[in-house]
C-alpha positions as CSV (number, residue, x, y, z in Angstrom):
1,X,17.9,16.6,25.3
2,X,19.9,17.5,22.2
3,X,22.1,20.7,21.1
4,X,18.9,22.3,19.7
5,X,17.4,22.4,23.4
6,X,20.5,23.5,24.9
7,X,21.4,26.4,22.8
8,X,17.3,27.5,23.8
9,X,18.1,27.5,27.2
10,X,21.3,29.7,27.3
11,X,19.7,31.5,24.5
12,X,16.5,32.5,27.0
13,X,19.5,33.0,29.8
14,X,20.7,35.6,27.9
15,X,17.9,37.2,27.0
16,X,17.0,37.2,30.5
17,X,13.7,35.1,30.4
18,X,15.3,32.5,32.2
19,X,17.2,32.7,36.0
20,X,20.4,31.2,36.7
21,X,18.7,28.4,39.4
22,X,16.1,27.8,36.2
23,X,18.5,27.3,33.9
24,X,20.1,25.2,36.5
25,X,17.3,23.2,37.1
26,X,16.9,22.2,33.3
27,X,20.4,21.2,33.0
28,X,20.4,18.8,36.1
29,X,19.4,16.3,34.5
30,X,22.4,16.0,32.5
31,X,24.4,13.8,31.5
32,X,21.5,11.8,33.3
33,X,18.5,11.5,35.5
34,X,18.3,8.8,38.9
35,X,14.9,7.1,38.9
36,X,16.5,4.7,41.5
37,X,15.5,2.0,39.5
38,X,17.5,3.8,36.5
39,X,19.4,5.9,35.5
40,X,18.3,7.9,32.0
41,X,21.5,9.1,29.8
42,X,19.5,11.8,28.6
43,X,22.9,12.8,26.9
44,X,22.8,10.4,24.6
45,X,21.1,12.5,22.6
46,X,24.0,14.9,22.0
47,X,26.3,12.0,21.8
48,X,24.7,9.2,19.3
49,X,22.0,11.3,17.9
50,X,19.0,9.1,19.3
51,X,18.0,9.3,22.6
52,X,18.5,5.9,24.9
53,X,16.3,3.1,23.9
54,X,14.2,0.7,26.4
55,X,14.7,-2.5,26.5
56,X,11.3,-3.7,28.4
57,X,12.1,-7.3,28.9
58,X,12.8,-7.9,32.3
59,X,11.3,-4.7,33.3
60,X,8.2,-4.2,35.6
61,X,5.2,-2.3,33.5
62,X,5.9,0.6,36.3
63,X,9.7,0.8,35.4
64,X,8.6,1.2,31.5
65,X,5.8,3.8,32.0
66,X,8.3,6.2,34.8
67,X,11.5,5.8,31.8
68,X,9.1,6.8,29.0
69,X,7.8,9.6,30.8
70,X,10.4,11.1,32.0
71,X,12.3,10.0,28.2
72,X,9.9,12.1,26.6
73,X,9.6,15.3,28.6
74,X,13.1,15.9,26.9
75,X,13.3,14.0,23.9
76,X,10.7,14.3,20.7
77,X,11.6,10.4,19.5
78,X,11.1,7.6,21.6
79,X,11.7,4.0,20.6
80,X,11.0,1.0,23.4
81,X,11.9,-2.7,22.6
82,X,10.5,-6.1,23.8
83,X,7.3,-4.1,24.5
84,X,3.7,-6.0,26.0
85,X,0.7,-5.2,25.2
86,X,0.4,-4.6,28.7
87,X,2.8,-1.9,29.1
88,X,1.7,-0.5,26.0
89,X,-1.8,0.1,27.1
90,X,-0.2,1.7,30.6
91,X,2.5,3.9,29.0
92,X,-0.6,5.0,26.4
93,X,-2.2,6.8,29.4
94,X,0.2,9.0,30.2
95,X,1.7,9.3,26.5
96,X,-1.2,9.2,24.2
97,X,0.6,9.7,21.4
98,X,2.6,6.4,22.1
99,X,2.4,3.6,18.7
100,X,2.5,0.0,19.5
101,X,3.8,-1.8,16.8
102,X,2.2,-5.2,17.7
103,X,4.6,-7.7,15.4
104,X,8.1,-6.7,16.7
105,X,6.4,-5.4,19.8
106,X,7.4,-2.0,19.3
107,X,6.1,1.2,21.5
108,X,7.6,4.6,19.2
109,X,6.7,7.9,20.1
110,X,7.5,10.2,16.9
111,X,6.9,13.7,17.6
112,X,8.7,15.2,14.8
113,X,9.9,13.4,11.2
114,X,13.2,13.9,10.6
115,X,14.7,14.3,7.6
116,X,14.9,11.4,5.2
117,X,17.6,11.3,2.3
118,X,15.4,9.7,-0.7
119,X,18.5,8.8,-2.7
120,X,19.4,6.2,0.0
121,X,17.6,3.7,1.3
122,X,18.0,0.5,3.8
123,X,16.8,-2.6,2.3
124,X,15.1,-5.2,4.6
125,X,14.6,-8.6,3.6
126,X,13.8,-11.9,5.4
127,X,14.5,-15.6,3.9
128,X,11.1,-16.5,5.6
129,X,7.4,-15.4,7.1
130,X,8.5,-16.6,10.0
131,X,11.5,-14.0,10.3
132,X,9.2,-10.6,9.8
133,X,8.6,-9.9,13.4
134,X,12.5,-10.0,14.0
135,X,12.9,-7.8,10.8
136,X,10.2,-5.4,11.8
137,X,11.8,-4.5,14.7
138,X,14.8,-3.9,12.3
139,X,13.1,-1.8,10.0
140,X,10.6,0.4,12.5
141,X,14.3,1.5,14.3
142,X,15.6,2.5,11.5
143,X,12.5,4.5,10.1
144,X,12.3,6.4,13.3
145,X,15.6,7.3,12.9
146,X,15.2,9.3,10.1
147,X,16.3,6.5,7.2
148,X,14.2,5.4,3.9
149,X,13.4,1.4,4.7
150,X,12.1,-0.8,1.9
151,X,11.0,-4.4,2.8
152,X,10.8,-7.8,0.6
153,X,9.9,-10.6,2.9
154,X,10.3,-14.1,2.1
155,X,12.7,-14.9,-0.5
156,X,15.0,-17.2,1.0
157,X,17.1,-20.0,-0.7
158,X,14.3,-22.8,-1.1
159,X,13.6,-20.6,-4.0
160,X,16.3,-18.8,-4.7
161,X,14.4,-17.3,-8.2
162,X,12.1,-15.2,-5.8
163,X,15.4,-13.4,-4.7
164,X,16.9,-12.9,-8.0
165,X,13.9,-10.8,-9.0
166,X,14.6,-8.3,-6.5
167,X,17.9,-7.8,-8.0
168,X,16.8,-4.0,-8.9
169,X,16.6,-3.0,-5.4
170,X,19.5,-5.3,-4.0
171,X,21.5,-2.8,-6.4
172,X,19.9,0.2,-5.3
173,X,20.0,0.0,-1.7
174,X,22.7,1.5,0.5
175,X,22.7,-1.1,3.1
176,X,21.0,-4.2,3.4
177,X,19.6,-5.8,6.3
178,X,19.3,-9.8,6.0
179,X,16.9,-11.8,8.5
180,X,16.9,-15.5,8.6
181,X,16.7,-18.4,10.6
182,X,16.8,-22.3,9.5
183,X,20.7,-22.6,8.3
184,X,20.8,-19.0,7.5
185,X,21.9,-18.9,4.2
186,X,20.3,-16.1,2.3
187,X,23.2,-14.2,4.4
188,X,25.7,-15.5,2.8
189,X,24.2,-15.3,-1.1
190,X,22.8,-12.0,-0.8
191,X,27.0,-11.2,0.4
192,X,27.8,-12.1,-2.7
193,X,25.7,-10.1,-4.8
194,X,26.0,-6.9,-3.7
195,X,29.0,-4.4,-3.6
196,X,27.4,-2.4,0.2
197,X,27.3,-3.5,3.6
198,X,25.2,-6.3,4.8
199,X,24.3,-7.0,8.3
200,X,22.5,-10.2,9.1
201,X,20.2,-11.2,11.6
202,X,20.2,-14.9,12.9
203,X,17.0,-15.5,13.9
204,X,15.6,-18.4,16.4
205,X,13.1,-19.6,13.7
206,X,13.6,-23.1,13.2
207,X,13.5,-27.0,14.2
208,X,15.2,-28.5,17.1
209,X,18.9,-28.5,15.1
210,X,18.6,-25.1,15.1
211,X,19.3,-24.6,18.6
212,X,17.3,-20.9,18.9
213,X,19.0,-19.9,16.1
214,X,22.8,-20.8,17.0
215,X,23.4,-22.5,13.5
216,X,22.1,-19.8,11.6
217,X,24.3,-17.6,14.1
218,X,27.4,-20.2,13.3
219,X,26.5,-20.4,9.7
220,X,26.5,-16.7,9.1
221,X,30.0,-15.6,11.6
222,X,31.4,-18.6,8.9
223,X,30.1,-16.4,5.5
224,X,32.8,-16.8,2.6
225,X,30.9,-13.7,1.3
226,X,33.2,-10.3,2.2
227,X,31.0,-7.5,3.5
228,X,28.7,-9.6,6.1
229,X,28.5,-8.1,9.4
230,X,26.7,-10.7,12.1
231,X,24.5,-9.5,15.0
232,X,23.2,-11.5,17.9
233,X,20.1,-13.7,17.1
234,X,16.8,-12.3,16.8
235,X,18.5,-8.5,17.6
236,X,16.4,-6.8,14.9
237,X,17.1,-3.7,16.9
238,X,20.9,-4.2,16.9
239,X,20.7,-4.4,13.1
240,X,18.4,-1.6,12.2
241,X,20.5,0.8,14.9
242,X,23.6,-0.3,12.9
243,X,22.4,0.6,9.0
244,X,21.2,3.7,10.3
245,X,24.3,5.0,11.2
246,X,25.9,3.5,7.6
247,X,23.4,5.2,6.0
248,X,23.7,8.5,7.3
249,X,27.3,8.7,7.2
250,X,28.8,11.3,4.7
């Protein structure tokens, strides 16, 4: 439920469409609503200017379908993370508007585009194929909420030249969202060529040194390049939550 919604309500109070106990009974929910099994900030909203996001993992397909429904009776824009086909395919009967996004296991509900600023856009890239579902997930938050995402996937430091002839857009982008696993690097030299924020994404891609990602994770909290902000490995949505609000800040 955002301001928009709000100002309705009182609007149809005054008006005198609308009862006290009605208006009453659309405002309960705030600041949220007890499922039992959860409790849904529909504030959040107001306060962050995206509604809460699920999290599926760990949750039964049940607990994902009664969130979503009960998300978007008062929201327009839903995003769901760590999403099964399986859930999918239930939370599509009662939302059939529902998108599954199938490699960062995505479910978005997008009832109305919001306004995209065109002179700024988040640039995704990942150091390897391997790294796209983990950048995907990066890249689909931060389209639905309301930024300009551009994508250049595997240009990692094994050949370093296939980075350096993205340098147009490295130079055009407002923020710029790194995905890698192995040692991590392309972190670290994309820090250094650009004068704009760059998060990085450790991802778990990667031998048995790797450790599910903890040395790209170690590698990249270690950058000597200034500007590198670290999230936890393989938290595209983290990432893609965090250049959106850089990019819409005035």
């Amino acid at each position: 439920m955002d301001t928009l919604q709000i100002k309705n309500i009182l609007s149809e109070f005054q008006l005198g469409k609308l009862a006290m106990e009605e208006v009453i009974d659309k405002l309960r929910v705030l600041p949220y609503e007890d499922l039992v099994y959860a409790k849904i900030d529909h504030h959040r909203m107001m306060r962050q200017g995206f509604p809460e996001v699920v999290y599926c993992e760990g949750k039964t397909v049940q607990q994902v379908v009664g969130i979503m429904e009960h998300l978007t009776g008062l929201n327009r824009n839903i995003l769901a993370t760590r999403a099964s086909c399986e859930m999918f395919e239930a939370v599509s009967k009662i939302i059939p508007d529902a998108h599954y996004h199938e490699l960062p296991r995505l479910i978005t509900v997008e009832r109305e585009k919001r306004a995209v600023d065109e002179k700024r856009f988040i640039l995704v890239l990942t150091a390897g194929t391997s790294d796209i579902p983990v950048a995907e997930e990066a890249a689909v938050t931060a389209e639905i909420m309301g930024n300009d995402v551009k994508r250049v996937f595997d240009v990692g430091v094994a050949g370093i030249h296939r980075l350096f002839a993205q340098h147009e857009l490295l130079e055009q982008a407002n923020v710029v969202i790194v995905a890698a696993g192995m040692e991590g690097a392309l972190a670290s030299v994309v820090g250094g060529l650009v004068a704009k924020p760059v998060i990085a994404i450790p991802t778990s891609v990667g031998y048995g040194a790797n450790f599910g990602g903890l040395s790209a994770l170690l590698s990249m909290l270690n950058s000597c390049a200034a500007g590198v902000a670290v999230v936890n490995i393989d938290n595209g949505f983290g990432a893609g939550r965090l250049a959106s609000i850089i990019n819409n800040m005035r």
